[in-house]
C-alpha positions in Angstrom: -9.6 27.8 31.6 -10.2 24.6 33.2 -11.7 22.4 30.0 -10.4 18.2 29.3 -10.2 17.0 25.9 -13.3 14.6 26.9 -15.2 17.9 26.9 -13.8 18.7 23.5 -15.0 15.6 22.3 -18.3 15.2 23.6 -19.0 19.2 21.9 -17.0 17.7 18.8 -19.3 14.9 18.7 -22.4 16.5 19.4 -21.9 19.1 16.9 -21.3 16.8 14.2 -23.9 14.0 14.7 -26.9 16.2 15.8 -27.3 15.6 19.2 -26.2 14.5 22.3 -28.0 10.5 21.8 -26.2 10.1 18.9 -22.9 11.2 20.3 -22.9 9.0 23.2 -23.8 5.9 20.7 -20.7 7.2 18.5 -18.6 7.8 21.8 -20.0 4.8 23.7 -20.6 6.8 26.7 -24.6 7.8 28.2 -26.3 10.7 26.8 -26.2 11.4 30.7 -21.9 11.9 30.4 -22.2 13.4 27.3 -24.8 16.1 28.6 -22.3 16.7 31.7 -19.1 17.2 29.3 -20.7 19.7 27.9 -22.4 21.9 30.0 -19.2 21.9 32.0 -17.3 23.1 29.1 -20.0 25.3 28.6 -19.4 26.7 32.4 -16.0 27.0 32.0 -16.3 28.8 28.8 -18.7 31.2 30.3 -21.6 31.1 26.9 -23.6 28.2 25.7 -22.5 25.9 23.1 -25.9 24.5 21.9 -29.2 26.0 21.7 -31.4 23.5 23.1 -35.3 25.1 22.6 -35.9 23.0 19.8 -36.2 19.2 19.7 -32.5 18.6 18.4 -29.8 21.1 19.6 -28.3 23.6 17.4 -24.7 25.8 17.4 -25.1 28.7 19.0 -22.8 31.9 17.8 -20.4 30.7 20.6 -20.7 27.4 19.7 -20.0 28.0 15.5 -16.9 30.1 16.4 -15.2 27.6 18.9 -16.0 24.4 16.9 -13.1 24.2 14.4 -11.2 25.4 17.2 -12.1 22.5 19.5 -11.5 20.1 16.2 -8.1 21.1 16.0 -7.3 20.8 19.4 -8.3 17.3 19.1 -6.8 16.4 15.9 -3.6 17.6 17.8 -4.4 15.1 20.4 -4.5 12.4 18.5 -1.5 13.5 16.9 0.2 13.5 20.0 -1.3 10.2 21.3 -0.1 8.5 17.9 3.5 9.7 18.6 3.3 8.2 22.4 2.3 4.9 20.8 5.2 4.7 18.3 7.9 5.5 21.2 6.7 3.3 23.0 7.2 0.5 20.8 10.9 0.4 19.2 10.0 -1.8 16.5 6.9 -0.1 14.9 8.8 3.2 14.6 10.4 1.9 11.2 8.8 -0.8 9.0 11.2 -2.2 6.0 9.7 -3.9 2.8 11.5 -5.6 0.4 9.7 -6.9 -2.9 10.5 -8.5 -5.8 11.2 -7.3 -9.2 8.1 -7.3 -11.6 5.7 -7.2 -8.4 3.7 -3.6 -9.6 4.5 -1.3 -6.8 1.0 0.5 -7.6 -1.1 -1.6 -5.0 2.2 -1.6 -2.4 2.2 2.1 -2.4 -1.7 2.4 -1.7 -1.5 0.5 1.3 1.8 2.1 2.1 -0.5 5.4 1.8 -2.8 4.1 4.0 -0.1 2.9 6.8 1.2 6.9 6.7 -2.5 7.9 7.2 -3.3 5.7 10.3 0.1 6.1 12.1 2.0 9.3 10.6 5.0 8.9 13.0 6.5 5.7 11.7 9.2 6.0 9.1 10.6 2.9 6.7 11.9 1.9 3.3 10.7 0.0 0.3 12.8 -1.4 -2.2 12.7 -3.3 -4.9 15.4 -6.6 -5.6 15.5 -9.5 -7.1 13.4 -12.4 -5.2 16.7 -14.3 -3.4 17.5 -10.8 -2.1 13.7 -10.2 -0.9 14.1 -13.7 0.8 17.6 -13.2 2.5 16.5 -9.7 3.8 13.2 -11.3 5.4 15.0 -14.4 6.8 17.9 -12.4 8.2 15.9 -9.5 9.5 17.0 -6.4 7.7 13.2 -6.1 6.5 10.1 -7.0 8.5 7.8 -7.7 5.4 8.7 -8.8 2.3 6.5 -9.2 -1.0 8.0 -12.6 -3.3 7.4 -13.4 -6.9 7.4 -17.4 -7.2 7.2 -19.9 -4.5 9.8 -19.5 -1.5 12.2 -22.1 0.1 10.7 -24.2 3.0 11.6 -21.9 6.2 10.5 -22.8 10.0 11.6 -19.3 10.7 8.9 -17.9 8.4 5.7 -17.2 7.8 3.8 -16.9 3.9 0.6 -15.8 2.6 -0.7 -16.1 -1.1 -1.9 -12.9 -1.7 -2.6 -14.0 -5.9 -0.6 -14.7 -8.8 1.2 -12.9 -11.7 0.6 -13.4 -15.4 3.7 -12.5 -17.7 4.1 -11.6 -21.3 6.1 -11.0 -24.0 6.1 -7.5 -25.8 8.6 -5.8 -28.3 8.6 -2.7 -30.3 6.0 -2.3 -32.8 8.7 -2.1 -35.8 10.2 -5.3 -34.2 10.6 -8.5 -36.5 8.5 -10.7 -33.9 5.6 -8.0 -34.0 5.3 -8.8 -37.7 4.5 -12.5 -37.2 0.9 -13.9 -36.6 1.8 -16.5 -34.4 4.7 -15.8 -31.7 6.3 -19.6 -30.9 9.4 -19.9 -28.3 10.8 -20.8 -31.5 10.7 -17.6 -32.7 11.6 -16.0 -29.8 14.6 -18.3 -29.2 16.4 -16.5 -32.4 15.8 -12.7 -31.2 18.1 -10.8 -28.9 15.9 -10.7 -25.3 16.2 -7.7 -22.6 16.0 -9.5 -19.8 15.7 -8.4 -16.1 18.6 -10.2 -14.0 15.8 -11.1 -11.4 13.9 -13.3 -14.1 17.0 -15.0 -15.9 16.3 -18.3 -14.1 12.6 -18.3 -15.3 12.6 -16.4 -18.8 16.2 -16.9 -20.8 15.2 -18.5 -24.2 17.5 -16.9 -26.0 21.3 -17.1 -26.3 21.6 -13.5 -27.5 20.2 -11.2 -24.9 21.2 -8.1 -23.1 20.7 -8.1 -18.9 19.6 -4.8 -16.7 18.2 -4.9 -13.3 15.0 -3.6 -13.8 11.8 -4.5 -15.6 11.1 -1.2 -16.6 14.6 -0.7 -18.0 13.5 -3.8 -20.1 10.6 -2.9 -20.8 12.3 0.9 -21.7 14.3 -0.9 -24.6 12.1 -3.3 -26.1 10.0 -0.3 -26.9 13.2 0.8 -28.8 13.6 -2.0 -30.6 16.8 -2.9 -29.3 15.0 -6.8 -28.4 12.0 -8.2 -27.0 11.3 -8.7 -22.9 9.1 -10.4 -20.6 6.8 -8.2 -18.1 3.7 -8.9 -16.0 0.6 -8.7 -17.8 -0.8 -6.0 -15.8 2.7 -4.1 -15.9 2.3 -4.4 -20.1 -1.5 -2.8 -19.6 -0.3 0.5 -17.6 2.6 0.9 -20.4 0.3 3.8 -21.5 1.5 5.8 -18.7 4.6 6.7 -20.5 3.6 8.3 -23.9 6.8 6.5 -25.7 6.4 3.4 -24.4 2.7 3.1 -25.4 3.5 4.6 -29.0 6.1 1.8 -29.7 5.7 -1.3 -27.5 3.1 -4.3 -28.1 2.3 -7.5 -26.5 3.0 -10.4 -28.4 0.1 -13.2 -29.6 -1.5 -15.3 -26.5 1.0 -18.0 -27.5 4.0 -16.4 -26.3 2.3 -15.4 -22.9 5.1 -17.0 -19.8 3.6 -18.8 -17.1 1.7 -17.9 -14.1 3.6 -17.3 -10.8 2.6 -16.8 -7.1 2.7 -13.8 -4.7 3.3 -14.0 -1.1 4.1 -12.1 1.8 6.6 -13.4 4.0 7.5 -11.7 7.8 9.8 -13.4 9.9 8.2 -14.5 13.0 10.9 -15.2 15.0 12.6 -12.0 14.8 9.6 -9.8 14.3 6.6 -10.0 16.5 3.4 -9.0 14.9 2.4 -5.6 16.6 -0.5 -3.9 15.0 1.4 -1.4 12.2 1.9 -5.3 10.5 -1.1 -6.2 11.0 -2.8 -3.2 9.5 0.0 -3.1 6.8 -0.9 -7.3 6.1 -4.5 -6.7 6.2 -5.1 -3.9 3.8 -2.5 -5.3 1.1 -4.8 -8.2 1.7 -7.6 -6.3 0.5 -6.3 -5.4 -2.3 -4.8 -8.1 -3.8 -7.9 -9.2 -5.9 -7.2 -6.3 -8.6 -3.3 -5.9 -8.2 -2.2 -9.7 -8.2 -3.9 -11.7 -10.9 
């Protein structure tokens, strides 16, 4: 059988929108080519698609039984034109991300979602570092994006953009001796053994006895067993509950303890890395959703 994947479309179309004026609106063609598509698929077919006695055109038998077969033919299609596009572009078959420690991955990994959904052939990494590591891999091209907690060195060969801010906190375990106290001063927190990520210990060592790991959650792991208190992003502190344990047994501090504010951005090289339209899509969408991740 003779048929073209326009035909497909146009009876796709059709099928799903009513009629053959509001198919040629969707497909921005004239209800003229539309019409044509399809009663040359219907030729070649040999039965009609559409019943068309009535003032909008309905499936006929034919037409119900070759419909999800004509929508899988296309969803192949577009499978196979999304493939094309990624060969033909070296650079947006793998996309690298690099973030910083304490950045919540939980807004990253929608829009990451969201990249797999719109172009399923391109592969890539995401890791999490501390933020001079985030920086080098950026600057020296081993990742294309890269998502910084604090405010980055002046670089000609990069660009930034403030996607929000971060608000850190103290906690500690419920049973711990700073939980007790009413009011939380750096003071107090000065003469208690801190769990502290290696990625903050510029910002956040107040303490001269303290234990490092090299991750926040780690941290945040053994505060809730008393064994010190930590810092952690504020919003980090509310999704604690997602661990049974850690909810039971860890608590934020009083206000007076909270850390200081400190800036998001994602950086892209744009010397080495020229921005095709996965990075664009990827920059965009984390865009949209910085409001509720980064505040």
């Amino acid at each position: 059988m003779d048929w073209t994947i326009e035909q497909l479309l146009a009876f796709a179309t059709a099928a799903e929108k009513g009629s053959f004026s509001a198919a040629a609106r969707c497909l921005g063609r004239a209800q003229s080519v539309v019409s044509t598509h399809i009663a040359a698929l219907e030729d070649t077919i040999g039965g009609e698609l559409f019943d068309r006695s009535s003032r909008f055109p309905t499936l006929t038998v034919v037409g119900r039984a070759l419909l999800p077969e004509a929508q899988a033919v296309l969803r192949q299609s577009h499978r196979f034109e999304l493939c094309a596009l990624a060969q033909a572009g070296d650079k947006a078959l793998h996309l690298n991300i690099s973030l910083s420690h304490g950045i919540s991955f939980r807004g990253i990994s929608e829009t990451i979602a969201a990249l797999t959904l719109r172009y399923p052939y391109v592969t890539g990494s995401c890791q999490m570092k501390p933020t001079d590591e985030v920086w080098s891999d950026v600057k020296e091209g081993r990742a294309q994006l890269g998502l910084l907690l604090g405010d980055p060195p002046p670089d000609n060969t990069c660009d930034i953009l403030c996607l929000g801010h971060i608000q850190y906190c103290a906690v500690a375990s419920k049973d711990f001796p700073l939980s007790k106290l009413e009011r939380v001063t750096m003071q107090d927190l000065s003469r208690h053994r801190q769990i502290l990520p290696e990625s903050d210990a510029r910002h956040y060592l107040f303490s001269s006895q303290y234990w490092l790991v090299n991750n926040v959650f780690w941290a945040m792991y053994l505060a809730a067993l008393g064994a010190g208190w930590t810092v952690i992003p504020f919003a980090l502190a509310q999704y604690a509950g997602q661990d049974k344990f850690v909810s039971n047994n860890l608590t934020i501090l009083n206000p007076e303890s909270r850390m200081p504010v400190f800036n998001i951005y994602l950086a892209w090289n744009s010397i080495k890395f020229n921005r095709h339209d996965i990075l664009d899509f990827f920059c965009e969408d984390l865009q949209k959703r910085s409001p509720r991740i980064f505040r």
